[in-house]
N, C-alpha and C positions, 0 to 999 in steps of 0.2 A: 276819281279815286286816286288818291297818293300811292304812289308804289313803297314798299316796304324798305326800309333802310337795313339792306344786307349785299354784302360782297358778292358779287358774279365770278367765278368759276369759270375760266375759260382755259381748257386744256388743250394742247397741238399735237396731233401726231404723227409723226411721219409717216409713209408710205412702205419703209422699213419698218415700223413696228407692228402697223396694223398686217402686214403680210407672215413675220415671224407669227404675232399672233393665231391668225388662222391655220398658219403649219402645224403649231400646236394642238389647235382645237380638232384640226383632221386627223394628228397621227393619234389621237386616243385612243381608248380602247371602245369599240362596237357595245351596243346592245348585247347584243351574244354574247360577251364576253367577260360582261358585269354578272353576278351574282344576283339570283332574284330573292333569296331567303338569308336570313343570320347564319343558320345550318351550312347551309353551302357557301357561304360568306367564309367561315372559320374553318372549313373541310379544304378550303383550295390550300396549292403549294403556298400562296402568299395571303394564307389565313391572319398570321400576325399583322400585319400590315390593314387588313380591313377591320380589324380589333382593335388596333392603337388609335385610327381614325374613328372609330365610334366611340372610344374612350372620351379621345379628344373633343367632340363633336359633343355630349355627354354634357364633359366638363366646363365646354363653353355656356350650354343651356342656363347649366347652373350658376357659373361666375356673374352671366348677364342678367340674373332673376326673368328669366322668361317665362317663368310659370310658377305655381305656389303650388303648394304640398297641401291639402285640407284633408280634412274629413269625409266619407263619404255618408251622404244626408240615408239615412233609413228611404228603403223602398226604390232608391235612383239604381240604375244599372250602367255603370262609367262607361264614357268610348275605349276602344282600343285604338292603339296606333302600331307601326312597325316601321324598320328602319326600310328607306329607299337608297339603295345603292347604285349614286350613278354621281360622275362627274362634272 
């Protein structure tokens, strides 16, 4: 079988970056510390801030057509979904 004719991707990273990285990913914010509803999402001191990333989050769905808008068919009962707040 021929392998496909496409560019290979090989990225290097330092030892410096993958360690910055992970400082990052530790000083997050905990579980705890996320918001488990929209309600409490929009109640905390830094309500705006989880508002404009749902906006944003939103607006991307939309930009990238990840989903259509239809009709809903007589007798179907649609799923729900809700936002997950975590980074």
């Amino acid at each position: 079988m021929e392998k496909p004719n496409t560019p290979e991707v090989h990225e290097e990273t330092s030892d410096t970056e993958e360690t910055f990285f992970a400082g990052i990913a530790s000083t997050g914010p905990s579980n705890t510390d996320l918001p488990r509803t929209l309600k409490e999402a929009l109640s905390r001191p830094d309500g705006e801030l989880w508002k404009s990333a749902l906006e944003e989050e939103l607006l991307s769905l939309n930009t990238n057509a990840v989903y259509d808008t239809v009709p809903l068919p007589k007798g179907v009962k649609p799923i729900t979904s809700k936002p997950v707040f975590r980074i």
